[in-house]
C-alpha positions in Angstrom: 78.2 131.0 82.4 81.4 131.2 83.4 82.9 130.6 87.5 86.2 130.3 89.0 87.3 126.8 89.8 89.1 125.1 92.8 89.3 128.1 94.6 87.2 126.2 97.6 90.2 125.0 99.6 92.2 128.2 99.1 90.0 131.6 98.6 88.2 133.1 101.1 89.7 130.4 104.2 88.1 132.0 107.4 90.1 131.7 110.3 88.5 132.6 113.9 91.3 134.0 116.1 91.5 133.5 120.0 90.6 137.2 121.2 87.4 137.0 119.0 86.3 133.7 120.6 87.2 135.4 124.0 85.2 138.3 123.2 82.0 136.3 123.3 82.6 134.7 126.6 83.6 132.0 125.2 87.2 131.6 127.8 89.0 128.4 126.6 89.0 127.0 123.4 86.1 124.1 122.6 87.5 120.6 123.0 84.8 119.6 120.4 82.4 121.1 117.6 79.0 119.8 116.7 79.0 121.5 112.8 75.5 121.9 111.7 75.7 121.9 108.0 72.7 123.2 105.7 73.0 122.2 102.0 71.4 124.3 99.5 71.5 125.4 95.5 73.4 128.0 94.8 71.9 129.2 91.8 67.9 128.6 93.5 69.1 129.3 97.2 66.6 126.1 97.8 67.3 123.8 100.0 68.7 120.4 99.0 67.2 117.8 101.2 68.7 114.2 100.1 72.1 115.5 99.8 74.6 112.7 100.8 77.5 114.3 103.3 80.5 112.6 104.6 83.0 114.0 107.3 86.6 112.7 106.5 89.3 113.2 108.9 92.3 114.0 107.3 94.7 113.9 109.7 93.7 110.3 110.5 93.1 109.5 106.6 89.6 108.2 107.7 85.8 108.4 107.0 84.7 109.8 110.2 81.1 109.8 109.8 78.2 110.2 107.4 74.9 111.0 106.8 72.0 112.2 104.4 70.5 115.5 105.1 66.6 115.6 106.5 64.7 118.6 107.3 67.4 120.8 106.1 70.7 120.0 107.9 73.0 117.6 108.8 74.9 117.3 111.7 78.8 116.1 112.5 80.4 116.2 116.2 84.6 117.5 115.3 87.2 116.7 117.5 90.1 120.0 118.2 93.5 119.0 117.0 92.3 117.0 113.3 91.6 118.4 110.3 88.8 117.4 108.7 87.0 117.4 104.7 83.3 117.7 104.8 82.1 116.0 101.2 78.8 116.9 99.9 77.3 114.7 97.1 74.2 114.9 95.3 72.7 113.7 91.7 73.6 116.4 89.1 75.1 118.4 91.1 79.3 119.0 91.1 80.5 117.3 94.5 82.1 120.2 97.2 84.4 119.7 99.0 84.8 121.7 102.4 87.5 122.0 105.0 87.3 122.3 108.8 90.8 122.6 110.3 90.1 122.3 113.9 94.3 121.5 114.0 95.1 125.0 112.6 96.6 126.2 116.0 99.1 124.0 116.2 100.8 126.6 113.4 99.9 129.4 114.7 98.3 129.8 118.1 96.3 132.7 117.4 93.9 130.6 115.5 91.1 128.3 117.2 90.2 126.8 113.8 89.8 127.5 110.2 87.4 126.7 107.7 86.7 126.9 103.9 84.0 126.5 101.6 81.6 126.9 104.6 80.0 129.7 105.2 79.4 130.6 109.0 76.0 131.7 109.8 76.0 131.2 113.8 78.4 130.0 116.5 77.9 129.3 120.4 79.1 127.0 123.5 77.0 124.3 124.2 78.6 123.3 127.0 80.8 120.1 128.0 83.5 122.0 125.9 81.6 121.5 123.0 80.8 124.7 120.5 78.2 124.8 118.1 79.0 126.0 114.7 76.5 126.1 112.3 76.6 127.1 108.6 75.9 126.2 105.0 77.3 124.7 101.6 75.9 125.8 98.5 76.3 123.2 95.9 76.4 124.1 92.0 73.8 122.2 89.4 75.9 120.0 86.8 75.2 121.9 83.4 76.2 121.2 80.2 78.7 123.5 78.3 79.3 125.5 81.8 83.0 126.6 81.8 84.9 127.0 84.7 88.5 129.2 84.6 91.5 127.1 86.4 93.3 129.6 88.6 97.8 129.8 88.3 97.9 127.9 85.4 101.5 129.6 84.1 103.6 128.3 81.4 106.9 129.5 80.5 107.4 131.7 77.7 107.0 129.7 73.9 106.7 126.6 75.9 104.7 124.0 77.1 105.8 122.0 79.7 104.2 121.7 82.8 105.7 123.4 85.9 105.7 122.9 88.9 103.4 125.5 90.1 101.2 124.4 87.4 101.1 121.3 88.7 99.5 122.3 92.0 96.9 123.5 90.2 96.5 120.2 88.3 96.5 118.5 90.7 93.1 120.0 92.4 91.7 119.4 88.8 92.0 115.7 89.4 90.7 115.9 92.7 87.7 117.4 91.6 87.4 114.7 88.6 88.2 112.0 91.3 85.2 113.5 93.5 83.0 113.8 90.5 83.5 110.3 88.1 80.4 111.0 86.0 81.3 114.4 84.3 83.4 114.8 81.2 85.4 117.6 80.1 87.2 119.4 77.9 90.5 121.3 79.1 90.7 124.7 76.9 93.9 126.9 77.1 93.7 130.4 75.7 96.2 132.5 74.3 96.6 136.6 74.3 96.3 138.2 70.5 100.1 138.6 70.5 102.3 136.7 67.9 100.4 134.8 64.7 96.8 133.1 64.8 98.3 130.1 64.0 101.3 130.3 66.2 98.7 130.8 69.0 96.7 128.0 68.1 99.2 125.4 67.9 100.6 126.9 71.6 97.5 126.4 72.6 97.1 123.2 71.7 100.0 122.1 72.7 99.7 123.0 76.4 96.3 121.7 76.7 97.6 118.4 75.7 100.5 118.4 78.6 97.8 119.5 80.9 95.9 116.6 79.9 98.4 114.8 79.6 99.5 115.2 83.2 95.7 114.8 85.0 95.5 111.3 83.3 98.9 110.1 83.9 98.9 111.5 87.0 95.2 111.2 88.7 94.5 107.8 86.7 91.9 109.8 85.1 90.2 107.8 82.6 91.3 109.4 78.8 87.6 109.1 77.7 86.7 111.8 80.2 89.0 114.6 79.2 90.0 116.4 76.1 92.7 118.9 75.0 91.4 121.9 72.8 93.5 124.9 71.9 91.8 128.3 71.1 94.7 130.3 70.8 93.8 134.1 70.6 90.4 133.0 68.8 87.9 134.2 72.6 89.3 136.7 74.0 87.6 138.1 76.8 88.7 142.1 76.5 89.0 144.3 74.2 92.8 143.4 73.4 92.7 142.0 69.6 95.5 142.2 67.4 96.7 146.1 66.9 95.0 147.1 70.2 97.5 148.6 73.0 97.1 147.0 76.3 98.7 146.8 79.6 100.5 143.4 80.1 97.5 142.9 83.0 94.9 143.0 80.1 96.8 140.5 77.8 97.0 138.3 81.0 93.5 138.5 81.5 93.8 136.8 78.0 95.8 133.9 78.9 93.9 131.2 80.8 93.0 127.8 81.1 89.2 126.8 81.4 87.3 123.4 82.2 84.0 123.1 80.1 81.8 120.1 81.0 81.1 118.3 78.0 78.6 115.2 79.3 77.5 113.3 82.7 76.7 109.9 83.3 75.1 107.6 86.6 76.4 104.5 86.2 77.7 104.5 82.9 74.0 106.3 81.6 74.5 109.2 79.9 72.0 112.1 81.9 70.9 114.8 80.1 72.1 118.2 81.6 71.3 120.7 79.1 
């Protein structure tokens, strides 16, 4: 099974604009939201009661709040003009990480908020300047051998170093090792079919190593919890083996870096996942 990592904070951000807002009566912005957040498996759809949330506000670098969720939901009360991470945590399951930016319109005015990694199911005013926002966060089972592609990973041509794009990237790799301390990993990086197996191999290799290298010396990430393996040309995912024309998008399709999780532990126990 394969799923596209770290995307949470960046794909698919939702941002209400002013005239929609307006639209439903609603005539000045809320000077607070009460999120009502339902957790639930995204695989099963079934809800996860027990799941452990906590609202962080960013702007203030704080822990705002927290709770467990009961009967299905949880609730938070969100202050306009912070920006806020809602955390959810559960055993066995990968920790997600949401965002409510209810700050957003200090950039741009046309914006009353913005959101990721939540999915909006309802919204109305309370009253009090208080809108109700309710949605959900579907949180993925810990599995073992599940592989996850790492978006942007780009290397310059016959080399290895990391840059600084690359680094981004990295660097929302170690936060989702830092939110989730009892997986392990491996860090795969794939070549296209073009120049020699070996050659590709020992790329390969090569650059998983400086990504690894980076996440531990970087994010403090603990050696024992992440390995460098280089596949080269050797699981490609098209058609586009050695001899076999392709567009440059195909081969690129080729090239890719991918996070497989390789064990999980509760206190230092090893859980079985399989």
């Amino acid at each position: 099974m394969k799923n596209t990592l770290l995307k949470t904070s960046l794909m698919g951000l939702f941002c209400l604009i002013s005239t929609f807002i307006f639209s439903q009566g609603m005539k000045e912005p809320a000077k607070k939201y009460q999120v009502k957040i339902r957790v639930y498996d995204k695989e099963t759809q079934e809800e996860l009661t027990g799941a452990y949330l906590k609202l962080i506000n960013l702007t203030k670098n704080k822990l705002a709040d927290s709770t467990v969720v009961l009967d299905g939901y949880a609730t938070f009360t969100l202050e306009r003009g912070f920006d806020y991470d809602i955390v959810g945590q559960r055993t066995r399951y990968l920790t997600k990480r949401a965002n409510f930016n209810a700050a957003c319109y200090l950039q741009d005015p046309q914006k009353v908020f913005c959101i990721a990694g939540i999915e909006i199911e309802n919204m109305s005013r309370m009253g009090g300047g208080t809108d109700l926002i309710e949605g959900a966060i579907g949180m993925k089972r810990i599995k073992l051998n599940d592989v996850f592609k790492v978006e942007n990973i780009h290397y310059d041509f016959n080399k290895a170093n990391i840059r600084p794009d690359a680094a981004k990237e990295l660097d929302k790799l170690i936060q989702l090792l830092t939110d989730n301390a009892g997986i392990s990993v491996e860090l795969g990086s794939h070549t296209d079919s073009r120049a020699g197996a070996d050659y590709n191999i020992s790329l390969s290799q090569k650059r998983a190593e400086a990504a690894v290298e980076y996440i531990v010396n970087h994010g403090k990430i603990a050696r024992t919890r992440i390995s460098a393996k280089g596949y080269g040309e050797s699981q490609l995912i098209n058609k586009c083996a050695d001899g076999v024309n392709c567009s440059e998008v195909e081969h690129a399709a080729n090239r890719r870096t991918e996070i497989k999780i390789t064990g999980y532990a509760v206190n230092g126990v090893p859980i079985d996942i399989k």
